[in-house]
Every structure is written in structure tokens, then in C-alpha cells.
SELO-516938 format. One record per residue: chain; residue in one letter; y, z, x of N, C-alpha, C, O in turn. Coordinates in steps of 0.05 Angstrom, whole numbers, always signed. Last residue first. Layout:
% residues N
pt cadena:A; residuo:A; n_py:Y; n_pz:Z; n_px:X; ca_py:Y; ca_pz:Z; ca_px:X; c_py:Y; c_pz:Z; c_px:X; o_py:Y; o_pz:Z; o_px:X
...
***
This chain:
% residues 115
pt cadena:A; residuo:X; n_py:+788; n_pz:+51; n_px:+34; ca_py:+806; ca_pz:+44; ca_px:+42; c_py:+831; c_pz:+47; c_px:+60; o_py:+849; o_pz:+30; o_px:+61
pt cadena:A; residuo:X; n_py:+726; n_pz:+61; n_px:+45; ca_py:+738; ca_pz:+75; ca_px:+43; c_py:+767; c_pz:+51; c_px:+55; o_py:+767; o_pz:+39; o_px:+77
pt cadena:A; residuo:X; n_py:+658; n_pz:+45; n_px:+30; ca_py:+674; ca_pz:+36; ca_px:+46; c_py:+701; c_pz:+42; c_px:+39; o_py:+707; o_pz:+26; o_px:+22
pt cadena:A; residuo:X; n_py:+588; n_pz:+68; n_px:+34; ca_py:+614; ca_pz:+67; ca_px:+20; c_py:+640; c_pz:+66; c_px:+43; o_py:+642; o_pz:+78; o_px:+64
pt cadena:A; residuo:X; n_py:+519; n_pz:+58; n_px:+24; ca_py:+547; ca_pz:+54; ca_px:+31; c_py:+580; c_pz:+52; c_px:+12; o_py:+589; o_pz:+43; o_px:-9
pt cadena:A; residuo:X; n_py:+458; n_pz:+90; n_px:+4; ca_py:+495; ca_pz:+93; ca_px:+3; c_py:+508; c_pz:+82; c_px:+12; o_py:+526; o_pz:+98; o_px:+14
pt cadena:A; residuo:X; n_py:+399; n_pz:+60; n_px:+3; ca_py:+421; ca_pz:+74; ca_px:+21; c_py:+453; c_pz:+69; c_px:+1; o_py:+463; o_pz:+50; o_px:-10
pt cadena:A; residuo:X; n_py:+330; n_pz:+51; n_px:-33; ca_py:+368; ca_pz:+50; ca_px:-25; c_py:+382; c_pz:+69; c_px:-13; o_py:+379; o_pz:+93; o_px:-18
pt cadena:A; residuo:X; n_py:+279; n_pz:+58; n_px:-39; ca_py:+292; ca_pz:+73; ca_px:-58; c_py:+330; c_pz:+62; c_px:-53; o_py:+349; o_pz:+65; o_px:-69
pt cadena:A; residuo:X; n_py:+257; n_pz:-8; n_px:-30; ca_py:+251; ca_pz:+14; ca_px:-23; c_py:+274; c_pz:+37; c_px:-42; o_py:+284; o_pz:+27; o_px:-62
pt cadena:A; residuo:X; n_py:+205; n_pz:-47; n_px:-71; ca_py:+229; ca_pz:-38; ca_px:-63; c_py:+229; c_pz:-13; c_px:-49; o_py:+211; o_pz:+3; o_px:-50
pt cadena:A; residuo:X; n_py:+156; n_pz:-102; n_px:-58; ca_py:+165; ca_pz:-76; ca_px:-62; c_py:+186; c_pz:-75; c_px:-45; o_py:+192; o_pz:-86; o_px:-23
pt cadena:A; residuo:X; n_py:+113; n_pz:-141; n_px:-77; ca_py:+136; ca_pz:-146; ca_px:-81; c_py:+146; c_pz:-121; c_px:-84; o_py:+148; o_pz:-112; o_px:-107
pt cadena:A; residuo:X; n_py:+48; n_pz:-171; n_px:-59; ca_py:+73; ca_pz:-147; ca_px:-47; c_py:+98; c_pz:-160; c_px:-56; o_py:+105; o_pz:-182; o_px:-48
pt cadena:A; residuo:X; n_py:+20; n_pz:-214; n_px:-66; ca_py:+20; ca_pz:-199; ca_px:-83; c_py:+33; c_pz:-182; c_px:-85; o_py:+36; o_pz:-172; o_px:-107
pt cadena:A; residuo:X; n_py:+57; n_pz:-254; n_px:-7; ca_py:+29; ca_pz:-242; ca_px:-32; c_py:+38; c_pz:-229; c_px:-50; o_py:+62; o_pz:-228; o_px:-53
pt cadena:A; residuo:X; n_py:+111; n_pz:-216; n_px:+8; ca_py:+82; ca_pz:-226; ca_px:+23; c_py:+61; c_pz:-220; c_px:-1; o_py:+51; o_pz:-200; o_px:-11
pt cadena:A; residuo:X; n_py:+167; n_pz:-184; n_px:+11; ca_py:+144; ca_pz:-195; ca_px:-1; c_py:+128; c_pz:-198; c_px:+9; o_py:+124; o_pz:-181; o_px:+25
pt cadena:A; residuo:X; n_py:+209; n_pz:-129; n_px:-2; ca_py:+182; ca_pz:-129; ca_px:+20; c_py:+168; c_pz:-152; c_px:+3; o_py:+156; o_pz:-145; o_px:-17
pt cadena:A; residuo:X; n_py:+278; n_pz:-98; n_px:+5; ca_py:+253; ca_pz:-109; ca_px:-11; c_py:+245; c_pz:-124; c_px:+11; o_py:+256; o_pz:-131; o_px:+32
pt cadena:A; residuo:X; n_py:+323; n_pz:-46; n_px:+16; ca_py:+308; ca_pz:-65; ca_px:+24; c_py:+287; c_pz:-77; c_px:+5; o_py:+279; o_pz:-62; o_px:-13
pt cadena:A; residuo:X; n_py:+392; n_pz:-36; n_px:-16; ca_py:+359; ca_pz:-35; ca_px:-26; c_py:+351; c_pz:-62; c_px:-3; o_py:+361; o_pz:-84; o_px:-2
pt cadena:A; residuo:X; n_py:+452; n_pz:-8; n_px:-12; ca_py:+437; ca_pz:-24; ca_px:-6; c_py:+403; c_pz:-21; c_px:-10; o_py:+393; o_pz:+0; o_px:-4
pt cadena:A; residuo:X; n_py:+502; n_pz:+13; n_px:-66; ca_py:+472; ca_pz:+22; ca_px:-55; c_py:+455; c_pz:-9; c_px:-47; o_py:+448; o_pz:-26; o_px:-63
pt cadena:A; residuo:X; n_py:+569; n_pz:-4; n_px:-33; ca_py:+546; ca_pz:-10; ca_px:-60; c_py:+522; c_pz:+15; c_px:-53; o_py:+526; o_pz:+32; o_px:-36
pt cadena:A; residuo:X; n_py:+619; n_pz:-37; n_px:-16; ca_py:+615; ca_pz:-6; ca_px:-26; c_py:+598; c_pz:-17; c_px:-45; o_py:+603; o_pz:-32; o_px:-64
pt cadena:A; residuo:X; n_py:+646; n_pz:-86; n_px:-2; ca_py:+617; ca_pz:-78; ca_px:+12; c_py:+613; c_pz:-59; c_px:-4; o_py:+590; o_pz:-65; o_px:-12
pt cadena:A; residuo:X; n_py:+701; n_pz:-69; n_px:-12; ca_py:+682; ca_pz:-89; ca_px:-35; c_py:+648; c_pz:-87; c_px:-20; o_py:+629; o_pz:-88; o_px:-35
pt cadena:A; residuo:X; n_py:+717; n_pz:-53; n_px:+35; ca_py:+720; ca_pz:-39; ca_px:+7; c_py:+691; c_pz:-45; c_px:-10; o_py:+671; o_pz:-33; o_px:-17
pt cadena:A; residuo:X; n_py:+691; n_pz:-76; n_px:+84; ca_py:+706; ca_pz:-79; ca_px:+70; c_py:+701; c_pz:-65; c_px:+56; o_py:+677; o_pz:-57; o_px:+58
pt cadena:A; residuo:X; n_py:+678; n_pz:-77; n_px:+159; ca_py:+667; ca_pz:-73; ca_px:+134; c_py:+688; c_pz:-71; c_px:+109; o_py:+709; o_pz:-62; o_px:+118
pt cadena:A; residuo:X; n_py:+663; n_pz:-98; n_px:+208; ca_py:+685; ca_pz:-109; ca_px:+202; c_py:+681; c_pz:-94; c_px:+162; o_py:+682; o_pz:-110; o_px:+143
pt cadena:A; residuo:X; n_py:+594; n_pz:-104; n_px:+204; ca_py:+614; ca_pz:-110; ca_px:+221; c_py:+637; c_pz:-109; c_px:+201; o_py:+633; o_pz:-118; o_px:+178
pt cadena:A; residuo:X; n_py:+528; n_pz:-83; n_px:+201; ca_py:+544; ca_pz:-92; ca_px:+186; c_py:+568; c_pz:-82; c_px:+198; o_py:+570; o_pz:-59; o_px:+204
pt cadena:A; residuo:X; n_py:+453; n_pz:-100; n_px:+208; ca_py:+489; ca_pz:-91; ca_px:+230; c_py:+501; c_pz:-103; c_px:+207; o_py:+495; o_pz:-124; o_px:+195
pt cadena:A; residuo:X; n_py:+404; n_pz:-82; n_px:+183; ca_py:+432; ca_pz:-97; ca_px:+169; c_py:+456; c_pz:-86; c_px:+191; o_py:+473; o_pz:-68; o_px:+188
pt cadena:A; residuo:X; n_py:+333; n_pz:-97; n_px:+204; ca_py:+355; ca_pz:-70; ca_px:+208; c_py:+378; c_pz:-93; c_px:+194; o_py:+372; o_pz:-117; o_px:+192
pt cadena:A; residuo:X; n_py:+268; n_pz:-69; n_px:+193; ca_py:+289; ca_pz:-90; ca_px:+192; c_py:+310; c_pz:-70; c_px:+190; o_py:+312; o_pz:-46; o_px:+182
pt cadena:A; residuo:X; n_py:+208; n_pz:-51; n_px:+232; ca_py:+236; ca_pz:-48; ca_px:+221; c_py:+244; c_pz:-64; c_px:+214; o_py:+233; o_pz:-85; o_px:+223
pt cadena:A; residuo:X; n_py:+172; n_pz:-39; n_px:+268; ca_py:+158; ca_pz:-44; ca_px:+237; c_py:+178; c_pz:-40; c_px:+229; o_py:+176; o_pz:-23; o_px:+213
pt cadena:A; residuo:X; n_py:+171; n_pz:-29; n_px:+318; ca_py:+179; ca_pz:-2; ca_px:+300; c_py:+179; c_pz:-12; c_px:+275; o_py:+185; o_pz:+4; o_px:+257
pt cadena:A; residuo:X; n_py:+157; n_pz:-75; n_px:+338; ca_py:+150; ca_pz:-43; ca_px:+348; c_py:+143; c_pz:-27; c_px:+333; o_py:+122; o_pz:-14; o_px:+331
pt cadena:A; residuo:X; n_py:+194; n_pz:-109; n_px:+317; ca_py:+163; ca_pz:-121; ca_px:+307; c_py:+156; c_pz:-79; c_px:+314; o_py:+151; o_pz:-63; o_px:+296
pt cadena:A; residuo:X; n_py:+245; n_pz:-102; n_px:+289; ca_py:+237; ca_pz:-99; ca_px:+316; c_py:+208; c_pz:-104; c_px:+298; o_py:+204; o_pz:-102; o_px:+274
pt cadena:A; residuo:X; n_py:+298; n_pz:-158; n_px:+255; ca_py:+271; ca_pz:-136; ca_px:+252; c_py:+261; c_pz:-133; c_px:+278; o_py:+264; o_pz:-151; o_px:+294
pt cadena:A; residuo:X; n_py:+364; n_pz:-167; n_px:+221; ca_py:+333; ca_pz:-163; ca_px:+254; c_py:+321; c_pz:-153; c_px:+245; o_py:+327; o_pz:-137; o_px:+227
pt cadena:A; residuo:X; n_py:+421; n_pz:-193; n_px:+203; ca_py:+397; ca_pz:-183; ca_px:+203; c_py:+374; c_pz:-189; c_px:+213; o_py:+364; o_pz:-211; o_px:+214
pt cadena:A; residuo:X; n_py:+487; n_pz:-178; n_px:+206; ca_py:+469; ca_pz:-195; ca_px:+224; c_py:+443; c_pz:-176; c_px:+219; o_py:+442; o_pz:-152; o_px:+226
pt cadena:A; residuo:X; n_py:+555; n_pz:-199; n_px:+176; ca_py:+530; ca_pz:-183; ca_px:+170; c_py:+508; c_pz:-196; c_px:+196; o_py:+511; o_pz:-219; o_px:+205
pt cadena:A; residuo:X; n_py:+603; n_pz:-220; n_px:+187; ca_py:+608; ca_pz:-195; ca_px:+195; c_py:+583; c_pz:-184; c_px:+198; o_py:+580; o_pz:-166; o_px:+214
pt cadena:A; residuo:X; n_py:+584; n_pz:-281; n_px:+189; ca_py:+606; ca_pz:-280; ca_px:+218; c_py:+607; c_pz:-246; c_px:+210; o_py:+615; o_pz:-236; o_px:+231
pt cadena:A; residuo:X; n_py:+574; n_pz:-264; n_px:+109; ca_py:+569; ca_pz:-287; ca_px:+148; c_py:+589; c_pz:-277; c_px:+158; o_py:+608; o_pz:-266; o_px:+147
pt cadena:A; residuo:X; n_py:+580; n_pz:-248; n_px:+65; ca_py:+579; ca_pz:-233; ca_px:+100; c_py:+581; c_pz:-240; c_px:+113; o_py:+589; o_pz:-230; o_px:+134
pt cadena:A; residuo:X; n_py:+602; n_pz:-283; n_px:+23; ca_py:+618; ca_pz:-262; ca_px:+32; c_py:+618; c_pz:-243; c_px:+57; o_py:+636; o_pz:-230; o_px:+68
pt cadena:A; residuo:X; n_py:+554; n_pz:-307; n_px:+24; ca_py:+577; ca_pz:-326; ca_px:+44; c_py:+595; c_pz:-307; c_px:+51; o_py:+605; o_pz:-307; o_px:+73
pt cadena:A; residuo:X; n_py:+499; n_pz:-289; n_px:+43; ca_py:+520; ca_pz:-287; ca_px:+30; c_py:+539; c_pz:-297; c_px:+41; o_py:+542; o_pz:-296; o_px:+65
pt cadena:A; residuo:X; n_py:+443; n_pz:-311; n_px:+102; ca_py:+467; ca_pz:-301; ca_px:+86; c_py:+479; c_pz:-307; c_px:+70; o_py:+479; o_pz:-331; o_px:+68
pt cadena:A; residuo:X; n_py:+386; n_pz:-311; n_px:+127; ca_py:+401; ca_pz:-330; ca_px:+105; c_py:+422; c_pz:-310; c_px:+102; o_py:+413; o_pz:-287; o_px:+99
pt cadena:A; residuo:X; n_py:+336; n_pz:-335; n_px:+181; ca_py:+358; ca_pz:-320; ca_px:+167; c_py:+374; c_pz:-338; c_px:+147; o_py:+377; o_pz:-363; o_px:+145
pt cadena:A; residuo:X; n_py:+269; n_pz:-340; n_px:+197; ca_py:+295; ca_pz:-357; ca_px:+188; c_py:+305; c_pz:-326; c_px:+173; o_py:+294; o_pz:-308; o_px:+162
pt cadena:A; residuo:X; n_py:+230; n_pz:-320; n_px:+221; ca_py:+245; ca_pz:-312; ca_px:+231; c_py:+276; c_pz:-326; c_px:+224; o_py:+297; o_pz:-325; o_px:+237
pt cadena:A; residuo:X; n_py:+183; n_pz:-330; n_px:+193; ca_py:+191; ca_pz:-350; ca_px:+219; c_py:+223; c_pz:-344; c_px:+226; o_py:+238; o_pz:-361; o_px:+235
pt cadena:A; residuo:X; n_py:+182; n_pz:-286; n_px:+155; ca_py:+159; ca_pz:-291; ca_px:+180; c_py:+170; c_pz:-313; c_px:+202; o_py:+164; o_pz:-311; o_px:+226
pt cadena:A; residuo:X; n_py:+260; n_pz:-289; n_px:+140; ca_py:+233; ca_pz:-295; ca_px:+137; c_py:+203; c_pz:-291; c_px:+158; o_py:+208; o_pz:-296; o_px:+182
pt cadena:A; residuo:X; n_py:+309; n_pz:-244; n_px:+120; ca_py:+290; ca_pz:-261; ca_px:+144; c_py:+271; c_pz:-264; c_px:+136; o_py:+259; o_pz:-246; o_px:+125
pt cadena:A; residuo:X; n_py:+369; n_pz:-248; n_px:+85; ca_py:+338; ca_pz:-231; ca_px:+88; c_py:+338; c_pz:-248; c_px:+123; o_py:+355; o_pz:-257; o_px:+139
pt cadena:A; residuo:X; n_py:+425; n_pz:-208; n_px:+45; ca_py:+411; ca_pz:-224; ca_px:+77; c_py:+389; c_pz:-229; c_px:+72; o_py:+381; o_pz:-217; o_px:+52
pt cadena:A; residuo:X; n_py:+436; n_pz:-198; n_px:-2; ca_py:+458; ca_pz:-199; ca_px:+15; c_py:+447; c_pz:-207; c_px:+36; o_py:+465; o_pz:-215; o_px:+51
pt cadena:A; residuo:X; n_py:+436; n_pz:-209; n_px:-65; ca_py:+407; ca_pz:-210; ca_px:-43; c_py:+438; c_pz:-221; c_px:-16; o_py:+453; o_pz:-240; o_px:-15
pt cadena:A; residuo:X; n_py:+444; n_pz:-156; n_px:-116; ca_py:+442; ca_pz:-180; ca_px:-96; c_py:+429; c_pz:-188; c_px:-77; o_py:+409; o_pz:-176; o_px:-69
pt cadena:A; residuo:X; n_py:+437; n_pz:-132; n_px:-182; ca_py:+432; ca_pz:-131; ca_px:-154; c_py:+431; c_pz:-158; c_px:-136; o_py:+418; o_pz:-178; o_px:-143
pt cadena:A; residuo:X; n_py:+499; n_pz:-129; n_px:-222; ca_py:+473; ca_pz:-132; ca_px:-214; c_py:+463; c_pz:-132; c_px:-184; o_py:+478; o_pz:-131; o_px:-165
pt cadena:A; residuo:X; n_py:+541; n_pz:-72; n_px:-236; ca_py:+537; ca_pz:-96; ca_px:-232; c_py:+511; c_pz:-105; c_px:-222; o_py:+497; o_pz:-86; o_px:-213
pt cadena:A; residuo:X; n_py:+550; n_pz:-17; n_px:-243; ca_py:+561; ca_pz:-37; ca_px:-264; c_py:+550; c_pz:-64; c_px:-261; o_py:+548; o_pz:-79; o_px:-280
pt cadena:A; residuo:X; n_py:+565; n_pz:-9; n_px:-174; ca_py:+559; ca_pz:+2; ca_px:-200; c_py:+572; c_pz:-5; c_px:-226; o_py:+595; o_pz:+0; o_px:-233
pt cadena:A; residuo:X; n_py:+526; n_pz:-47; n_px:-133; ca_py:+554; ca_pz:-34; ca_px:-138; c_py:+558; c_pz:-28; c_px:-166; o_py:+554; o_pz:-47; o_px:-182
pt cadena:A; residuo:X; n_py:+470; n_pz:-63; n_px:-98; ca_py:+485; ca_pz:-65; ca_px:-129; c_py:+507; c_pz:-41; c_px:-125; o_py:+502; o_pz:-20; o_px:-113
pt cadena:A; residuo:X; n_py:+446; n_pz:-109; n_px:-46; ca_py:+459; ca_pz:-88; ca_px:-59; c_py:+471; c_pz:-93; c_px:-81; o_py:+480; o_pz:-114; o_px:-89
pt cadena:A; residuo:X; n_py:+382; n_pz:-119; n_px:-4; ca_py:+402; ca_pz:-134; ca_px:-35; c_py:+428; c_pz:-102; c_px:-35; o_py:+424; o_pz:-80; o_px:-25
pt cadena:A; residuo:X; n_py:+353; n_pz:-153; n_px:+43; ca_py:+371; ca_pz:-137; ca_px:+45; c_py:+381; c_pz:-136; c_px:+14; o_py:+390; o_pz:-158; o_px:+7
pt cadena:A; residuo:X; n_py:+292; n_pz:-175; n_px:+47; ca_py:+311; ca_pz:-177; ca_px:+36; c_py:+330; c_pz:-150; c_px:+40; o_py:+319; o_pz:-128; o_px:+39
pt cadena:A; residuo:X; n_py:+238; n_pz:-208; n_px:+90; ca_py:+248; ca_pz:-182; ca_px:+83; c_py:+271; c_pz:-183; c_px:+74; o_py:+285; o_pz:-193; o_px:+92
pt cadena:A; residuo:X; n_py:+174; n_pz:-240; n_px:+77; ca_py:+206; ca_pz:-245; ca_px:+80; c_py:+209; c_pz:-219; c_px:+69; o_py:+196; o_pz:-207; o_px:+52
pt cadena:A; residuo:X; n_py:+133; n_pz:-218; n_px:+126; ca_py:+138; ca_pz:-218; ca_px:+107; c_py:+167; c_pz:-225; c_px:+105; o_py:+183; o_pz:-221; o_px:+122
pt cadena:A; residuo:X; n_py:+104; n_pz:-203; n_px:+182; ca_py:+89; ca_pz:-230; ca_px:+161; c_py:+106; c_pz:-233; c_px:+131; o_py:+97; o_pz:-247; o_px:+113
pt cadena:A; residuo:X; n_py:+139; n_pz:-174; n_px:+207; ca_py:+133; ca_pz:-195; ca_px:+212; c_py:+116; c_pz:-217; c_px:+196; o_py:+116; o_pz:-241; o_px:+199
pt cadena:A; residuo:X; n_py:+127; n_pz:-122; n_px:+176; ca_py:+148; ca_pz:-132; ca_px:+172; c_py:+154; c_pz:-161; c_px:+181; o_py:+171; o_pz:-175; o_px:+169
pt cadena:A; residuo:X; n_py:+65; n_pz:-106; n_px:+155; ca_py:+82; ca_pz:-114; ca_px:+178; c_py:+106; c_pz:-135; c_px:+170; o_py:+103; o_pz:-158; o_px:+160
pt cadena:A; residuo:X; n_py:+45; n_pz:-41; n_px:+119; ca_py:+42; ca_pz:-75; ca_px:+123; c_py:+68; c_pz:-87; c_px:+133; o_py:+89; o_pz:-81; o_px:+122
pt cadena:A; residuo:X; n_py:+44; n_pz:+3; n_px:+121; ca_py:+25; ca_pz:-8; ca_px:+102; c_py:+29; c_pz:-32; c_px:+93; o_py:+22; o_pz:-44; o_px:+72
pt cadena:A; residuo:X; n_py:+117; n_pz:+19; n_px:+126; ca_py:+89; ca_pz:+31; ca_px:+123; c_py:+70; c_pz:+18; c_px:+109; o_py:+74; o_pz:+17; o_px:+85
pt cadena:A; residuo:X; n_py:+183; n_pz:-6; n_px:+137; ca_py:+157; ca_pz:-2; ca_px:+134; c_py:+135; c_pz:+13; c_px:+138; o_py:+134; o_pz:+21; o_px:+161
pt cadena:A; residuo:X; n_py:+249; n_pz:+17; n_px:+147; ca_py:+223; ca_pz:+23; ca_px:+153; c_py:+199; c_pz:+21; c_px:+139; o_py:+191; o_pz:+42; o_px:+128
pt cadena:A; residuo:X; n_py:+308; n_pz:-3; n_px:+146; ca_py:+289; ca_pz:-8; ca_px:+134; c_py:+265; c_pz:-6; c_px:+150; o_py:+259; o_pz:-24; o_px:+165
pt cadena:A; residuo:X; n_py:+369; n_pz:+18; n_px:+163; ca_py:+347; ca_pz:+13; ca_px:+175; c_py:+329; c_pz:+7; c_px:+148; o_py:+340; o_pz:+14; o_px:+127
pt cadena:A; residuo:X; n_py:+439; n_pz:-3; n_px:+181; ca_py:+422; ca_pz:+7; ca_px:+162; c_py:+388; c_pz:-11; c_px:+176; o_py:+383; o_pz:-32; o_px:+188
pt cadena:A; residuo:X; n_py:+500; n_pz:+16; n_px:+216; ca_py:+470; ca_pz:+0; ca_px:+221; c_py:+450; c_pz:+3; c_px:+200; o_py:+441; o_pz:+25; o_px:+207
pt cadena:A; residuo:X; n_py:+563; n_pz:+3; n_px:+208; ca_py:+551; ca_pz:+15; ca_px:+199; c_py:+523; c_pz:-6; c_px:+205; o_py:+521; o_pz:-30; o_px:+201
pt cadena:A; residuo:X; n_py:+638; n_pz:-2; n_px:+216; ca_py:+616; ca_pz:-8; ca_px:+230; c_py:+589; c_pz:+5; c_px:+217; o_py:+596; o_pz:+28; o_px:+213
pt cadena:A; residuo:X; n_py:+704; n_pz:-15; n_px:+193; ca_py:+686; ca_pz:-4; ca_px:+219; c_py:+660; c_pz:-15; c_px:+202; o_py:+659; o_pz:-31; o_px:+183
pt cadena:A; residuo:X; n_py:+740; n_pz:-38; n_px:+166; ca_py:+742; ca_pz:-43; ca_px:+186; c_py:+723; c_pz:-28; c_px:+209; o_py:+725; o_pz:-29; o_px:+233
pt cadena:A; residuo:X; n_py:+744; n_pz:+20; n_px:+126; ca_py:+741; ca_pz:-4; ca_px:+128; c_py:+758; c_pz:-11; c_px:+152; o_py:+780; o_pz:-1; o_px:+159
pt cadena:A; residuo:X; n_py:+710; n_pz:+72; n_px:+133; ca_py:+729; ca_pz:+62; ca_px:+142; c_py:+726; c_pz:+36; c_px:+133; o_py:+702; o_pz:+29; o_px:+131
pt cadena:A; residuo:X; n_py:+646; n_pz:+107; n_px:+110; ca_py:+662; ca_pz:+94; ca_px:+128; c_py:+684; c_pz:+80; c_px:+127; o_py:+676; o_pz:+64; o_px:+109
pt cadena:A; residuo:X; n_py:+584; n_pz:+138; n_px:+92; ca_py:+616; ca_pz:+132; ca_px:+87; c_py:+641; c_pz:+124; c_px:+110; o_py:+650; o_pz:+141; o_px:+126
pt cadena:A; residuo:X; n_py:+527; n_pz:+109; n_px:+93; ca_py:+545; ca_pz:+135; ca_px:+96; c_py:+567; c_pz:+120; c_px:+79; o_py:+567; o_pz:+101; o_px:+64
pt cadena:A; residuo:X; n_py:+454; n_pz:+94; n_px:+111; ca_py:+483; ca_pz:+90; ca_px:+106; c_py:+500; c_pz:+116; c_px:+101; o_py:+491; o_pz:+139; o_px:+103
pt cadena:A; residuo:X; n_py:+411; n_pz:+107; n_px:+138; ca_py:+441; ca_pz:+93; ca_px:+159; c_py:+461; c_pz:+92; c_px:+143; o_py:+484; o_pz:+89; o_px:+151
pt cadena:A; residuo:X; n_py:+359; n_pz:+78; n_px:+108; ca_py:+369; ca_pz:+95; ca_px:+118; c_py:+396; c_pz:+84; c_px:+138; o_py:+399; o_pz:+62; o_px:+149
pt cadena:A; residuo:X; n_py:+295; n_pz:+61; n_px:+64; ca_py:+322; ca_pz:+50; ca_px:+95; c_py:+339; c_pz:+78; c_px:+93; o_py:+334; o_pz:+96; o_px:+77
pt cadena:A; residuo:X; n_py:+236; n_pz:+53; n_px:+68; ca_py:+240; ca_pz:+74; ca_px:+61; c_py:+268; c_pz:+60; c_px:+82; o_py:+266; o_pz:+52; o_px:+105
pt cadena:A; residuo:X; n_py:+173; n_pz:+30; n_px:+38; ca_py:+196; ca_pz:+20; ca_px:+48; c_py:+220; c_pz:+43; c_px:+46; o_py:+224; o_pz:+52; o_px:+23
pt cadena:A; residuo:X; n_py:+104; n_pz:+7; n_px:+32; ca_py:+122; ca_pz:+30; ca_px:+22; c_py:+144; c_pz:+24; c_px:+42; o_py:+136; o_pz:+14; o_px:+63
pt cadena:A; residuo:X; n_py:+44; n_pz:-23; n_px:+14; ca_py:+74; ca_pz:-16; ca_px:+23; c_py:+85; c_pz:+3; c_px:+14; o_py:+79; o_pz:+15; o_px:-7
pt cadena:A; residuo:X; n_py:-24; n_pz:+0; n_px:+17; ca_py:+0; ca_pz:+0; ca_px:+0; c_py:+25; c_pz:+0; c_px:+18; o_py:+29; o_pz:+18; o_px:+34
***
């Protein structure tokens, strides 16, 4: 069974800096497209990055050039460097896990971006 658990977020400045983690358990982050999404309250959930097994990336047009998403194969991670951060970033980010029959969320991190 997957299970997905991220972490890193907080409260921060706009114009600064924040790393969010996504940690797998019960199946490798490398065979799977991994999604970054966030919902801001009132509104639906998004799909703000992922990567795929071949290591293709995709961005929101609203992140490119600030958002950059990795996974360490090691530590069974995907990680969201998030740059240059804005107001409007202020959401709960949620990792999601496919591959096959696996379509799991993890619970979400806090970001909040302070004017």
C-alpha cells in the first residue's frame, strides 16, 4: 500500500523561499508520475507541477521560472523548490501518487504567503 506524507510548509514572506517534501512508503517514486496540486480555500484543486517515470516535468504557467520539481530516487522523495513566492501561492499543497491501480493522496502542507 502507498502512503504519501509532504511536509515544509509554513508561513512566509512574499518574495521568499519555501522546499516542500513528499515522502513515499510502499512504492517508488521513480516508476510513478508524481503531482504537486494545491487548493486555496473556496476553490478547486490544481495540479501545480508533476514529473513523470521519465523524468518529464510540466508546469502551471503561473510557476514556471519560480517553481522546480525533483525527486531523490534514495529517499523515495519528490520535492516543490518554490522561488520568489507570492500571496496568491497561499494554498494547502497535496502530493498525489499514480502508477496502475495507485491513485493516492497525501494529507497536505500549509503554505501561506504573507504580504
Amino acid at each position: 500500500q502507498v502512503s504519501l506524507v509532504e511536509s515544509g510548509g509554513a508561513l512566509v514572506q512574499a518574495g521568499g523561499s519555501l522546499k516542500l517534501s513528499c515522502a513515499a512508503t510502499g512504492g517508488a517514486v521513480t516508476v510513478a508520475t508524481v503531482g504537486w496540486y494545491r487548493q486555496a480555500p473556496g476553490k478547486q484543486r490544481d495540479l501545480v507541477a508533476q514529473i513523470t517515470r521519465d523524468s518529464a516535468t510540466t508546469y502551471v504557467d503561473s510557476v514556471k521560472g519560480r517553481f522546480t520539481i525533483s525527486r531523490d530516487r534514495a529517499e523515495n522523495t519528490v520535492y516543490l523548490q518554490m522561488d520568489s513566492l507570492k500571496p496568491e501561492d497561499t494554498a494547502v499543497y497535496y502530493c498525489n501518487y499514480v502508477f496502475g491501480e495507485y491513485d493516492i493522496w497525501g494529507p497536505g502542507t500549509q503554505v501561506t504567503v504573507s504580504s
